[in-house]
C-alpha positions as CSV (number, residue, x, y, z in Angstrom):
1,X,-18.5,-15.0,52.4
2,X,-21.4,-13.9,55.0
3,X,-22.9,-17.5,56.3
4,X,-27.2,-17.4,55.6
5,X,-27.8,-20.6,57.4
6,X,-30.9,-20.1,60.1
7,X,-29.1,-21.3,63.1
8,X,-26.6,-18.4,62.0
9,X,-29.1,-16.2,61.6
10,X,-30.2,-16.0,65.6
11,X,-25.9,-15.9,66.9
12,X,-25.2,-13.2,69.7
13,X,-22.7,-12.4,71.8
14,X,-23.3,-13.7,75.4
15,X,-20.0,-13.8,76.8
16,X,-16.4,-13.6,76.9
17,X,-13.6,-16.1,78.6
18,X,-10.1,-15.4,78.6
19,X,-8.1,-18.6,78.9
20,X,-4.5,-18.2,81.5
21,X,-2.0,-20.3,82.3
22,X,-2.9,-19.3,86.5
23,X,-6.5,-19.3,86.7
24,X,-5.9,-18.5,90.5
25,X,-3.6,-15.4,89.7
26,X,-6.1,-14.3,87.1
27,X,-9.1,-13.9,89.9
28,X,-7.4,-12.4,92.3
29,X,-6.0,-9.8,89.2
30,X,-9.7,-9.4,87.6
31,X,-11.1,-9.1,91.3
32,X,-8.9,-6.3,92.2
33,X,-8.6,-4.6,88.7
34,X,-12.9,-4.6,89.4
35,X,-13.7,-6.7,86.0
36,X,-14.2,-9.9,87.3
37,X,-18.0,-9.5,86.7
38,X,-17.8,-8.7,83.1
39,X,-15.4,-11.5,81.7
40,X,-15.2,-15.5,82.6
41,X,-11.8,-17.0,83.4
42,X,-10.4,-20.8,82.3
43,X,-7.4,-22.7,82.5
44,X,-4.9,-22.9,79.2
45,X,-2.3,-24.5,78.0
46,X,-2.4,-22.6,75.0
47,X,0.6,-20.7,73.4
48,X,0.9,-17.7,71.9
49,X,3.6,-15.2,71.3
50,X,3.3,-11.2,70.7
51,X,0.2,-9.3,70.0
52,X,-3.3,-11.3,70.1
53,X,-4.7,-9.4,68.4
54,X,-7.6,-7.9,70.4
55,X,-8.2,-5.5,73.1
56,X,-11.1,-5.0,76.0
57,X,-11.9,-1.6,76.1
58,X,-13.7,0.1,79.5
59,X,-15.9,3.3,78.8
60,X,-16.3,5.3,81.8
61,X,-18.1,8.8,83.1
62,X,-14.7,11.0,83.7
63,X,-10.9,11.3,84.0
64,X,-11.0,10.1,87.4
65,X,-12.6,6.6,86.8
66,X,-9.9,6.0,84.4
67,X,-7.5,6.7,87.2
68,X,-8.9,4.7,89.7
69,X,-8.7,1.7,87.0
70,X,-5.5,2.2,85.8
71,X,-4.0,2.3,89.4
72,X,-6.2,-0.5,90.7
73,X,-5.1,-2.7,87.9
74,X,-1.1,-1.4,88.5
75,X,-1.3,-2.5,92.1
76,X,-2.3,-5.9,91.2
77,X,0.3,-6.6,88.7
78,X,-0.4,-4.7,85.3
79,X,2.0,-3.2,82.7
80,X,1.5,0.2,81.7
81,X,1.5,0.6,78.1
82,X,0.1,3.4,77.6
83,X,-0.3,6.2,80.4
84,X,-3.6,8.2,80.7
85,X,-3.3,11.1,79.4
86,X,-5.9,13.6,76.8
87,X,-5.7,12.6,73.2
88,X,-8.2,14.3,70.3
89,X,-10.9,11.7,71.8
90,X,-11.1,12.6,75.6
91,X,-8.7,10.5,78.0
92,X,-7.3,7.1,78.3
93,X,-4.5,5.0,79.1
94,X,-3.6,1.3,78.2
95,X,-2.2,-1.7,80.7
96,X,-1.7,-4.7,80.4
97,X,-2.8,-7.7,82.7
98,X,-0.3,-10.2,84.1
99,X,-1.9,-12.7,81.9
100,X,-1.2,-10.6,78.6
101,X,-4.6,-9.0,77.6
102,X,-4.5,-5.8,76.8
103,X,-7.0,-3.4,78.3
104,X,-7.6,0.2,77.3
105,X,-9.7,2.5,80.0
106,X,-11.2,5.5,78.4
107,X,-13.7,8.2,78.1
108,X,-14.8,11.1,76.1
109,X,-14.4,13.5,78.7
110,X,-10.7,15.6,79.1
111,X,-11.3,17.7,82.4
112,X,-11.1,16.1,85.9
113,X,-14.9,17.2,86.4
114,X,-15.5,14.4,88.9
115,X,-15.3,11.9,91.5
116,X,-13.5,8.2,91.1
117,X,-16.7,6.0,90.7
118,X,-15.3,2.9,89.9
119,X,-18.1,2.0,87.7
120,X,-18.2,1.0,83.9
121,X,-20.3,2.6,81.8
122,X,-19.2,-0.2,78.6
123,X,-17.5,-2.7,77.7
124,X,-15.7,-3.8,74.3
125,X,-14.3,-6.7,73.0
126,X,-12.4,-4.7,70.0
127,X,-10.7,-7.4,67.6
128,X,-8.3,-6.5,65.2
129,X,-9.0,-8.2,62.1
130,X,-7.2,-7.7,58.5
131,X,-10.5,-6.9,56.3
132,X,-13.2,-5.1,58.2
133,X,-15.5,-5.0,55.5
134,X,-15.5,-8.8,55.0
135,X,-15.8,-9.6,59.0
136,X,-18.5,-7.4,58.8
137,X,-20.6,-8.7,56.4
138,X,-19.0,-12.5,58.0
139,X,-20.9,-11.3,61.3
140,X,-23.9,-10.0,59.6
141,X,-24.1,-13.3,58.3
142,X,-24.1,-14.8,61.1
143,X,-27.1,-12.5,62.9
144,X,-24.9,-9.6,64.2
145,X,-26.6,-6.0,64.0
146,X,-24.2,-3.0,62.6
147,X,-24.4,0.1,65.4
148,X,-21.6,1.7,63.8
149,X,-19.6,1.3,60.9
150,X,-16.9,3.9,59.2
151,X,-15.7,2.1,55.9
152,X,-12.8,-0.5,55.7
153,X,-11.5,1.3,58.8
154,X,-13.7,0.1,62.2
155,X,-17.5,-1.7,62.4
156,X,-19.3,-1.5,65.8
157,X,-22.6,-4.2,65.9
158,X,-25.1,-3.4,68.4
159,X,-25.0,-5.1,71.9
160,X,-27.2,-8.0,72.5
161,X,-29.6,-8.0,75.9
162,X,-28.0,-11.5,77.0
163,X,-24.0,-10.3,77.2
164,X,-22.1,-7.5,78.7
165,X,-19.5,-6.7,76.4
166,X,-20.2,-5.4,72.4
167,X,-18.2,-6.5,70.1
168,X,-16.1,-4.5,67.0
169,X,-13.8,-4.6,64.4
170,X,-10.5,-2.7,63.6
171,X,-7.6,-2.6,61.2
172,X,-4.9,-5.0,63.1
173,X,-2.0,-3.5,62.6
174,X,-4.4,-0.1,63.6
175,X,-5.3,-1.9,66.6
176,X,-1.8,-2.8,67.6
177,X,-0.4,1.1,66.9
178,X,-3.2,2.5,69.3
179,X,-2.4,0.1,71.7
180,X,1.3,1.0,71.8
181,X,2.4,-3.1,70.5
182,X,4.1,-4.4,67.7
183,X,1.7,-6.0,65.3
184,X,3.5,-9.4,65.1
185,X,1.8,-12.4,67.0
186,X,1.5,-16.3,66.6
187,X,-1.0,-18.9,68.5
188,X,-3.7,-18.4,70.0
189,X,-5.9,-15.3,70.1
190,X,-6.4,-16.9,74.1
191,X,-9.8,-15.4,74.3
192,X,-13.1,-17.6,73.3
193,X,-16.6,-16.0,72.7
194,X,-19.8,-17.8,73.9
195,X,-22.7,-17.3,71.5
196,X,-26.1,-18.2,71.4
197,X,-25.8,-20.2,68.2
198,X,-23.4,-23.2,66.8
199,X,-19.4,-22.7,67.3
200,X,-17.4,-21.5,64.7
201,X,-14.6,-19.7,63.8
202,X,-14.5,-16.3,61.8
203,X,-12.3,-15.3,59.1
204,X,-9.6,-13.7,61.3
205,X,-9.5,-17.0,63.9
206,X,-11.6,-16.1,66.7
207,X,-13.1,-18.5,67.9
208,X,-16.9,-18.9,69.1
209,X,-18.6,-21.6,71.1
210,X,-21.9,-22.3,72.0
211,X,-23.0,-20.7,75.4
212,X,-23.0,-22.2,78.5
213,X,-24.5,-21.3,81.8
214,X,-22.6,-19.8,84.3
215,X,-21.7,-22.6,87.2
216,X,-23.0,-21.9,90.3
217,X,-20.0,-20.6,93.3
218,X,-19.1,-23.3,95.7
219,X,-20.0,-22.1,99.3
């Protein structure tokens, strides 16, 4: 059931942390793999087995871009789960980081038109869920705008001026097929949102808490 409260009714999302077991390992992968910018890292002692049930997509400008990322991210350790290659969609490929997120790198473009610019065009934090309709209405609930939304199947909400990534639903066990993973997964999603309202959890067990500045760098 879609929450109404007020304090609900202002919630955005503002940021994403991905929680490791070596938070040093994880730097130096996100600072080579050219993300470190986009997501926040923490120390976990949080266990989880098989698929986690989400995925952070890239959107770039060409074929190339997806290249560069995909090698970048290989040379510091990534799996590749899926090569890049064409599909009906343009041209992407899927890896996976030495701390077990699963990152897809695409764009809508299928010839090598261009240069390698390294640079990210968007950002998604797609989570699959089991009932997109009711997430979708659970989010609206809580203050979330629909961009995009195709049925039961996938919901897209509209990215908030405060955060870098968007957030969007699929079908899990859809999610997990594109991805090139079994389904099947137990513990912790090991990802936490930061919002701009209360913490809570949504129907699927992803869990939100209240945003907090970023700490300043040591020099």
């Amino acid at each position: 059931m879609a929450t109404t409260t007020s304090s609900a009714a202002r919630t955005s999302l503002t940021s994403v942390t991905l929680e490791v077991a070596d938070l040093e390992a994880a730097r130096r992968f996100y600072s080579a793999f050219g993300v470190d910018e986009r997501v926040r890292l923490r120390a976990s002692e949080a266990h989880s087995t098989g698929f986690r049930g989400f995925t952070l997509a890239l959107t770039v400008s060409n074929p190339a871009t997806v290249d560069g990322f995909v090698g970048a991210a290989v040379d510091a350790g990534a799996t590749v789960l899926k090569p890049a290659a064409k599909s009906l969609w343009g041209y992407g490929g899927v890896v996976q980081a030495p701390d077990g997120t699963i990152w897809k790198i695409a764009t809508s473009e299928k010839k090598h038109t261009g240069p390698d610019t390294r640079e990210i065009d968007e950002v998604v934090l797609l989570i699959g869920v089991e009932d997109v309709k009711a997430t979708k209405e659970f989010y609206v609930g809580r203050g979330l705008s629909v961009a995009k939304s195709f049925g039961g199947k996938y919901a897209e909400f509209a990215a908030g001026q405060a955060g870098p990534v968007k957030l969007a639903l699929y079908k899990r066990r859809a999610l997990a097929k594109d991805l090139g993973v079994p389904a099947d997964g137990t513990g912790s999603h090991r990802v936490v949102l930061g919002g701009t309202a209360d913490a809570f959890s949504d129907p699927d067990g992803f869990a939100w808490e209240a945003a907090a500045p970023i700490a300043p760098t040591a020099s």
